[in-house]
N, C-alpha and C positions, 0 to 999 in steps of 0.2 A: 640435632636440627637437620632438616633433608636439605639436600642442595641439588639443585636441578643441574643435569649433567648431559640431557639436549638440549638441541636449539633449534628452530627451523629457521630456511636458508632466508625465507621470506614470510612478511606475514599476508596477508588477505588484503586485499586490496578495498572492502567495504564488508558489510551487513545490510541484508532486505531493512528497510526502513530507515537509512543512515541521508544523513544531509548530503548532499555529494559536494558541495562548494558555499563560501561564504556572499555570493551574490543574493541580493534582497529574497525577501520569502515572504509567504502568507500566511503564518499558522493559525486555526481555529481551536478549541477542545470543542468535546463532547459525550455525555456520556453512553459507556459501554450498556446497551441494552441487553445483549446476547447471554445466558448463563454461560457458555462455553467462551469464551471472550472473544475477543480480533488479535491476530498475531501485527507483529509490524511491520511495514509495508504492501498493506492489502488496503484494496478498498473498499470505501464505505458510503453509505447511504442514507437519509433521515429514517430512521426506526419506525414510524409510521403517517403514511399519507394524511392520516385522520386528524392528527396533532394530537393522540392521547399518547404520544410519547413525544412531547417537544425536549429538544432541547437533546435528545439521545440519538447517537448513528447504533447502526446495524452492519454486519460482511456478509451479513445473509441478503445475495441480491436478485436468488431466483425465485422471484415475485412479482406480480403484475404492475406493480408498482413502479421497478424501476424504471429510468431511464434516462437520456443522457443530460436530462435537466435537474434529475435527484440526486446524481453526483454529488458527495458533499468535499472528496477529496483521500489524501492516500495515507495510513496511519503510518507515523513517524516513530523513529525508536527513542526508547526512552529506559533511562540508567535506575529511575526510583520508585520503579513497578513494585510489588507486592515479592518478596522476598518466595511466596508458594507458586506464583505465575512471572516467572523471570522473562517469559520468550515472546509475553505478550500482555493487552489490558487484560485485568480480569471487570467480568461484568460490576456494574456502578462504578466502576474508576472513570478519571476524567482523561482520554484520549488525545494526543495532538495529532492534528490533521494540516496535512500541506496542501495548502490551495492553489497554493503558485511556487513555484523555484524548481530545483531540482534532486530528485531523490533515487536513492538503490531500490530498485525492485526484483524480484526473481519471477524470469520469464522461461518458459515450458519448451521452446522450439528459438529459434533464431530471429535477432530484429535486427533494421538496418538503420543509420542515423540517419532521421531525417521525416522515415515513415510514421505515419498517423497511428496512433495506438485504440487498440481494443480491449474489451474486457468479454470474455463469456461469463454470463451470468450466473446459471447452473456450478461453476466449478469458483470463480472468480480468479481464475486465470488473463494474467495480461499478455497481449501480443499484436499481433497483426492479420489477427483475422478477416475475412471479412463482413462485413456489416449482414448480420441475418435476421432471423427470426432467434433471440438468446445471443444476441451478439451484439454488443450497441457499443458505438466509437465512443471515446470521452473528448469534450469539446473542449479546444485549445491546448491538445498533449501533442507529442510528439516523441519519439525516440531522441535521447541523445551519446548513443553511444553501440555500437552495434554488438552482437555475439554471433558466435557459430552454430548453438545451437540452448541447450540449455545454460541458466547461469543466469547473475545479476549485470542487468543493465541500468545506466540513466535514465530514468523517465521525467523528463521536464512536462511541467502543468503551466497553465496561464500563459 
């Protein structure tokens, strides 16, 4: 029988799509539209404007469609995924999405607590960009928790 004979000194402090605290939440599902699936804590979006896909999000969000009113909210991690897609939904699984509370997310550059948060659509990178053309705020985020540069931060919704 093998016996583990490291250790590390500390463990990780979270995972992209981890609950960050037990204060009230808002979770929704929905299902995965995407063949390549959503990883966890990315966002997502209704799958289409038209309503021939009710009922399903999308992380594909560079389309003309988005914006800061399609927001559906930020995929959450989850332990009883598909055994073949451990790291994420795989498409027709049903999705939890946090509508409100607070969640880990992995952001590309540095945020600071308290700053308005953004999403480029193109990449679905979150941060604090600013508002452009591919760059739409999400309504009612905010940072809570700052970084130096890359890394997981708190992203509270609602």
């Amino acid at each position: 029988m093998a016996v583990q004979t490291s250790y590390q000194e500390t463990i990780r402090p979270a995972v992209a799509g981890q609950i960050a605290n037990t204060e009230g939440a808002v979770l929704i599902s929905r299902t995965v539209a995407d063949a390549a699936g959503i990883g966890f804590g990315k966002v997502v979006q209704e799958a289409a404007a038209d309503g021939s896909k009710d009922g399903q999000c999308t992380g594909d969000l560079d389309t003309a469609d988005m914006d800061a009113f399609k927001f559906l909210g930020v995929t959450v991690r989850e332990r009883s995924v598909r055994p073949e897609t451990p790291s994420k939904f795989a498409q027709y699984e049903s999705a939890r999405i946090m509508r409100k509370g607070v969640i880990w997310v992995e952001v590309a550059a540095a945020v600071k607590a308290g700053e308005d948060v953004t999403v480029t659509l193109a990449s679905g990178v979150l941060g604090t960009a600013a508002v452009t053309s591919g760059v739409v705020a999400i309504p009612n985020a905010r940072w809570d928790s700052s970084t130096s540069g890359a890394g997981l931060a708190k992203l509270r919704l609602g």
